[in-house]
DRENDO-736020 format. One record per residue (C-alpha): residue in one letter; x, y, z. Coordinates in steps of 0.5 Angstrom, whole numbers, plus 500, padded with zeros to 3 digits. Layout:
N
AXYZ
...
This chain:
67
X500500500
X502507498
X500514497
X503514490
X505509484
X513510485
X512509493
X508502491
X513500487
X519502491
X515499497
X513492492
X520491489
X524492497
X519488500
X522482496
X529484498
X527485505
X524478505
X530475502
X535478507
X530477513
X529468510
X538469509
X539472516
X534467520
X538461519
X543465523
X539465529
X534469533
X533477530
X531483533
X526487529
X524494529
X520496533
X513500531
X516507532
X523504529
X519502522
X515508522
X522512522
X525508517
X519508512
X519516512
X527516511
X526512506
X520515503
X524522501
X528517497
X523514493
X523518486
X532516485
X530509484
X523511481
X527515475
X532510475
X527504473
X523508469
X528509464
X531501464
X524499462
X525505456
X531502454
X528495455
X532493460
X527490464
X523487458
């Protein structure tokens, strides 16, 4: 869920990367997640730089990077 196309898109694409990372990093043992108030910080950092990568990508699917 976001509030714009490039944010759901940031959210969707590291969502998976994340996902990943958390399955790698269990194997090593126990993890300590963030806590509420450490995810909102960490969303809002992230979210003023959802537009570098959202150009980014836009412009690798012109080319037919991704196609």
């Amino acid at each position: 869920m976001g509030i714009s196309l490039p944010q759901v898109v940031f959210r969707a694409i590291y969502l998976e990367v994340n996902a990943r990372l958390q399955s790698e990093a269990m194997k090593l043992g126990s993890i300590n997640f963030l806590t509420s108030e450490e995810a909102r910080l960490a969303a809002a950092g992230n979210d003023i730089h959802v537009l570098r990568p959202w150009m980014l990508w836009k412009n690798e699917i012109a080319k037919g990077k991704f196609a």
